[in-house]
C-alpha positions, 0 to 999 in steps of 0.5 A, spaced: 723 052 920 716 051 919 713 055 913 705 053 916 700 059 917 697 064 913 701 069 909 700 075 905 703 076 898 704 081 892 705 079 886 707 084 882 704 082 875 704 086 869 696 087 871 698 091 877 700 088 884 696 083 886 694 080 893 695 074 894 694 070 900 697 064 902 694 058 907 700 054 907 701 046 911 707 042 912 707 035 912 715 032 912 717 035 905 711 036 902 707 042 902 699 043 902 694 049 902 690 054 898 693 060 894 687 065 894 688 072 889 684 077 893 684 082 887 678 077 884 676 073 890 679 066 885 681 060 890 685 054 887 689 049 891 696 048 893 699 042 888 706 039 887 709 042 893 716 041 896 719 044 903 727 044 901 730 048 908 728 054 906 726 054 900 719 052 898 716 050 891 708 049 889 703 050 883 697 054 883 693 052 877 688 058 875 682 054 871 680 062 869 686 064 866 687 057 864 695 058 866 698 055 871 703 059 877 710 056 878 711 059 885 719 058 888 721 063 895 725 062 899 723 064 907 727 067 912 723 067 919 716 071 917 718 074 911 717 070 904 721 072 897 721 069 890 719 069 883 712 066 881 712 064 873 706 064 870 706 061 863 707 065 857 706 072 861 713 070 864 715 070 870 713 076 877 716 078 884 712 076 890 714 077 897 710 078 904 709 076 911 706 072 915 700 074 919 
């Protein structure tokens, strides 16, 4: 199943939810694109990502914050669910759907 397009996300951090979309682009197993927080208007690229079936795993790296989100979901037809850990501030929900 291919997991390419844009998706919108909550993140539900200890800040509140957070919106999140994500422009996503497969190639084979690996996974690109860009991570974009609309709550702060911050962009930051998609790095270390894998397509295995339906799951999926990536970082993020928020230079502002200088932590690094963790992504694991699984994606099931136009709806994604998982987790996002995010260094030492612990690990979130974050489910969506694609546009």
């Amino acid at each position: 199943m291919s997991v390419d397009g844009t998706w919108q996300m909550v993140v539900d951090s200890p800040m509140g939810k957070q919106q999140v979309q994500l422009d996503l682009k497969t190639e084979g197993d690996q996974l690109t694109g860009t991570v974009t927080n609309k709550s702060n208007n911050m962009t930051t690229d998609v790095v270390d990502g894998k397509v295995d079936g339906d799951n999926l795993t990536w970082k993020a790296k928020m230079a502002k914050f200088n932590v690094t989100l963790t992504f694991n979901t699984t994606v099931a037809d136009d709806t994604m669910t998982g987790k996002v850990k995010a260094g030492m501030f612990g690990s979130f929900n974050v489910n969506g759907t694609r546009d």
